[in-house]
C-alpha positions as CSV (number, residue, x, y, z in Angstrom):
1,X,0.6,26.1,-23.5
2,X,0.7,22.5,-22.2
3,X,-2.5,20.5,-20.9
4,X,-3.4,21.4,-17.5
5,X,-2.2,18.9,-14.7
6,X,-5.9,18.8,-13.4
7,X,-7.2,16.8,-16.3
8,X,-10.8,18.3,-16.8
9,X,-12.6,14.9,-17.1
10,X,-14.7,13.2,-14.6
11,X,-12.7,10.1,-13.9
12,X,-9.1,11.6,-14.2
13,X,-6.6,8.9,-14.0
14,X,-3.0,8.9,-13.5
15,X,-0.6,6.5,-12.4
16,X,2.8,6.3,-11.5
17,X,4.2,8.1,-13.8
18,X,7.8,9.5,-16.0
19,X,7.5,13.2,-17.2
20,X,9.1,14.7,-21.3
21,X,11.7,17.1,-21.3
22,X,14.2,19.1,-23.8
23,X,16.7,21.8,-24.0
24,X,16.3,25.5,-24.9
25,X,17.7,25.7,-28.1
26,X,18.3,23.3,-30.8
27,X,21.7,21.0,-31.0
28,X,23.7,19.8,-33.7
29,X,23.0,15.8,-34.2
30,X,26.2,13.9,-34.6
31,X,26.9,11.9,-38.2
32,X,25.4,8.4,-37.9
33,X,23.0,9.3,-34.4
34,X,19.5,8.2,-34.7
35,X,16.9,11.3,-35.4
36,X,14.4,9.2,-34.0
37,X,12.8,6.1,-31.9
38,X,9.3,4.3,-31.7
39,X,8.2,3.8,-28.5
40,X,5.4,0.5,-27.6
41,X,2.8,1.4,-25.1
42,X,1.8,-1.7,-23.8
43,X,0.1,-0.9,-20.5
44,X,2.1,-1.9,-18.0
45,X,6.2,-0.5,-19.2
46,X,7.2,2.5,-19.1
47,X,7.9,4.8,-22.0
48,X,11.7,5.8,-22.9
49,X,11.8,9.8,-23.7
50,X,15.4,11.0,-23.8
51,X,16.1,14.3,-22.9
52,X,19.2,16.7,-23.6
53,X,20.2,20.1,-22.7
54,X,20.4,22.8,-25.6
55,X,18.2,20.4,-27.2
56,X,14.5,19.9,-28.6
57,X,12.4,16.4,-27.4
58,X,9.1,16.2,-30.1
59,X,7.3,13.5,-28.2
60,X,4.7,11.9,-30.6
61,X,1.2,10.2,-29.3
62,X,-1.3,8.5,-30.9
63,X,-3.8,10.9,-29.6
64,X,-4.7,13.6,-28.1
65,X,-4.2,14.0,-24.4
66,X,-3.6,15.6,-21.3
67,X,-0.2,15.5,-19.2
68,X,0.7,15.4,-15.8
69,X,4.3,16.2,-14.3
70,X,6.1,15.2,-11.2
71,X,8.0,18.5,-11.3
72,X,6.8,21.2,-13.9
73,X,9.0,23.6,-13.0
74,X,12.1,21.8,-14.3
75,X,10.9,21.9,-18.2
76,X,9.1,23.8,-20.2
77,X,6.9,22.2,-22.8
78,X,4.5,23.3,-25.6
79,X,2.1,21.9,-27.9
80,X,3.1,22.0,-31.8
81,X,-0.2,20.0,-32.1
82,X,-2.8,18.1,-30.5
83,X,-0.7,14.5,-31.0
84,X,2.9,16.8,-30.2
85,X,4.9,17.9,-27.3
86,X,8.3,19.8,-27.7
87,X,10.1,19.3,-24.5
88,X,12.9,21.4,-23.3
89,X,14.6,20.8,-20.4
90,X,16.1,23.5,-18.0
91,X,18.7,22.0,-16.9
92,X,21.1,19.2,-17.5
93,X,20.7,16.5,-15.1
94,X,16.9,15.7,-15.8
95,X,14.9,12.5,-14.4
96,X,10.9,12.6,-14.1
97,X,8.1,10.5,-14.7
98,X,4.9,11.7,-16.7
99,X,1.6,10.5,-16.9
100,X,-0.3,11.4,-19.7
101,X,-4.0,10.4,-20.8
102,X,-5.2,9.8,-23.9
103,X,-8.6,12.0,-24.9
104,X,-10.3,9.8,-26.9
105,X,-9.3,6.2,-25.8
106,X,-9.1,7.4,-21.9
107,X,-5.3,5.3,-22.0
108,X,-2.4,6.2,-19.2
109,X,0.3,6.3,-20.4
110,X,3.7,6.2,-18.5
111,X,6.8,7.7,-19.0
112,X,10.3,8.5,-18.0
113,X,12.1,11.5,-19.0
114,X,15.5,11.1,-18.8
115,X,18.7,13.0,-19.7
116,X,20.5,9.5,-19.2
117,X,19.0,7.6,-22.1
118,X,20.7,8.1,-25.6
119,X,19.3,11.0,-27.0
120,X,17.1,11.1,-30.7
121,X,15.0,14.5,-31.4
122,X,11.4,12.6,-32.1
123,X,10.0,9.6,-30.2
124,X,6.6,8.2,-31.6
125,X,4.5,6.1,-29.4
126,X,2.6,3.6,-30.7
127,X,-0.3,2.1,-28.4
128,X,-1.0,-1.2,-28.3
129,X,-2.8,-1.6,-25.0
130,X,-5.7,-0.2,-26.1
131,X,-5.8,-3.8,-28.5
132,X,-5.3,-6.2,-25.6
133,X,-8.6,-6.6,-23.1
134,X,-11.2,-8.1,-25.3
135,X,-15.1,-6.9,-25.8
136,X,-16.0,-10.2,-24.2
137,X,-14.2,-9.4,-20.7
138,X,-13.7,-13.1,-20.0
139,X,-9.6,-12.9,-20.6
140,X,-8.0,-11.0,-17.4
141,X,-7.5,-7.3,-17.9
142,X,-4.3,-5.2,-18.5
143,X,-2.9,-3.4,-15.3
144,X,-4.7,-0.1,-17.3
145,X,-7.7,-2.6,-17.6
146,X,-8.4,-2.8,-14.3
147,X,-7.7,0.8,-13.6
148,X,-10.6,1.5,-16.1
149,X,-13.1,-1.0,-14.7
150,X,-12.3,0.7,-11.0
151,X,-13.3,4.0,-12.6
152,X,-16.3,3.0,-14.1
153,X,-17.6,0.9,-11.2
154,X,-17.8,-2.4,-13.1
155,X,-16.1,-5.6,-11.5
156,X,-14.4,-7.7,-14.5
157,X,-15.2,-11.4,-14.7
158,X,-13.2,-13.1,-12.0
159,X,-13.2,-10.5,-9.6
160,X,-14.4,-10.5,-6.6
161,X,-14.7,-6.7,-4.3
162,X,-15.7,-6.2,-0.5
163,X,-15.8,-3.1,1.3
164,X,-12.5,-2.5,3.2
165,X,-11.7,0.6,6.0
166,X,-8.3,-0.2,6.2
167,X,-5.9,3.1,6.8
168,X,-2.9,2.0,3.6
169,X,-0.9,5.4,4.4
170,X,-0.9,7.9,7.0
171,X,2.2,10.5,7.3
172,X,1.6,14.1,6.7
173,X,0.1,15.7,4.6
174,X,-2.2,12.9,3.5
175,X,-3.8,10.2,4.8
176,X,-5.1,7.6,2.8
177,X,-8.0,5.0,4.0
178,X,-9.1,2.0,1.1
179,X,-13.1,1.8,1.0
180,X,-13.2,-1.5,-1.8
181,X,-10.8,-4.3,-2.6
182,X,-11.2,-5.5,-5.7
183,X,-8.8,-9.4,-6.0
184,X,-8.3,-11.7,-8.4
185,X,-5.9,-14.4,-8.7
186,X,-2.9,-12.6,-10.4
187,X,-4.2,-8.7,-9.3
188,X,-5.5,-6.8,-7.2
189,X,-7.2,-3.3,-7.0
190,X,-7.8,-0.8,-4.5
191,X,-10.7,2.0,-4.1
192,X,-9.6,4.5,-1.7
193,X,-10.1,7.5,-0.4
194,X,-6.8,10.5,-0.1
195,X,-7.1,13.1,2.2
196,X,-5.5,16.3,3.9
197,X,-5.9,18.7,6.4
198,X,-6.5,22.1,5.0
199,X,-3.5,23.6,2.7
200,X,-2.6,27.1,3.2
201,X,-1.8,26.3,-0.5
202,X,-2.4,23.9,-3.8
203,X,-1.2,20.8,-2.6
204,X,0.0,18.5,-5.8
205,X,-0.4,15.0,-5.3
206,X,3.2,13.7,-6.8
207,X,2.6,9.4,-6.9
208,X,6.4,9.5,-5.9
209,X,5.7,10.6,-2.8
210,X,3.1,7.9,-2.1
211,X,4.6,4.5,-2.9
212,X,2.3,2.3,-0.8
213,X,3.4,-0.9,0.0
214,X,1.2,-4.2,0.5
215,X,3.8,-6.6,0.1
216,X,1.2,-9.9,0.6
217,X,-0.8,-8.2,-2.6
218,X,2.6,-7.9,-4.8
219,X,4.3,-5.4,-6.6
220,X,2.2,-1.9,-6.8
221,X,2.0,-1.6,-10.7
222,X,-0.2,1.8,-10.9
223,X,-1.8,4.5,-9.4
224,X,-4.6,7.0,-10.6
225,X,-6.7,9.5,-9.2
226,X,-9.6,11.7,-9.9
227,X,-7.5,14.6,-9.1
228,X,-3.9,16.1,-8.5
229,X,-4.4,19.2,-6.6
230,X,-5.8,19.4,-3.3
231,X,-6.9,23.3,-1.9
232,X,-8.2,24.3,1.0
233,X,-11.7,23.8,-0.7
234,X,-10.6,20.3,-1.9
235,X,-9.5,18.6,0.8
236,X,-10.0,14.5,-0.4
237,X,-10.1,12.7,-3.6
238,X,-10.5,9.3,-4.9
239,X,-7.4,7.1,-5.8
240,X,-7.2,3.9,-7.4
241,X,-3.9,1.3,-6.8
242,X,-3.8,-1.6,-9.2
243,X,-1.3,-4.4,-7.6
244,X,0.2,-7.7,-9.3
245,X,1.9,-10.7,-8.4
């Protein structure tokens, strides 16, 4: 079985995101094709995961982790190990994003999950965000920097934050309303609160469906939230929106 989309850790992140995917049985690779890629994580691209039909996707991470997808129900996906997922897609035309968090370092990880990139059977990622914000804090953070800092409730040097009620989306089913902005020069971050009325059923929270657009803050770069299933017992949860220039 795959990781659970509700990642059981108090400060769940997950931004924008790509999603794996494979084919149902394995497929002759073609004389001279590549059997495999390396994919760079470097905290603000997305990863490349090709996807075929009739084929097998073995999607490598450096750690362990947890996954969320945009639409489950067009793959199916299992764990050969902690660090492995075999993706198979269920059809042929396949293009997700996935958001994926890494265990032990707490890294988001994006990806696409396409069936219209070249195709290899293995992609390893390699991580080298997790390298770039140093101990001191005094350099600016990484897009997944700042999401981190948000999380943990600690400003980075340079930042400033004030309290903010202003409603950033409101079109059925949710309505979201910020509650800190958090600027810099070059970024800027966003606390906010996502709510709904109450679902007959789980509502997923799908980050493609809320593309919120602040255009005098810059490009929206990421989005993570403490959870991805709202119920009629879990109406609200807290988001976080990292924006750059």
């Amino acid at each position: 079985m795959h990781a659970n989309r509700r990642f059981p850790w108090q400060h769940l992140a997950v931004l924008l995101a790509s999603a794996f995917i494979s084919g149902l049985l394995p497929a002759p690779v073609a004389i001279g094709a590549a059997l495999a890629a390396d994919a760079v994580w470097e905290g603000s691209n997305y990863l490349q995961v090709p996807v075929r039909l009739g084929s097998d996707t073995r999607l490598v991470m450096p750690e362990a982790f947890d996954d969320s997808w945009e639409r489950e129900g067009e793959v199916a996906c299992t764990l050969l190990d902690a660090h492995t997922l075999i993706i198979r897609p269920r059809s042929a035309g396949i293009e997700q994003r996935l958001t994926l968090r890494g265990r032990r370092s707490g890294t988001l990880y994006l990806a696409r999950v396409s069936s219209a990139l070249p195709y290899v059977p293995v992609v390893t990622v390699r991580n080298l965000a997790a390298h770039e914000d140093p101990p001191s804090g005094r350099s600016p953070p990484t897009v997944v920097g700042l999401l981190k800092a948000m999380m943990q409730g600690r400003a980075p040097a340079g930042y400033q934050v004030q309290r903010s009620d202003r409603v950033l989306f409101d079109q059925p089913p949710y309505r979201v309303m910020a509650q800190e902005v958090w600027r810099s020069r070059h970024q800027t971050g966003i606390l906010a609160e996502l709510s709904t009325g109450k679902p007959i059923q789980t509502l997923p929270l799908v980050p493609a469906n809320l593309l919120i657009r602040i255009p005098e803050l810059g490009t929206l770069r990421a989005m993570a939230a403490d959870d991805f299933e709202l119920d009629a017992n879990h109406v609200s949860t807290r988001i976080y929106l990292v924006y750059a220039r």
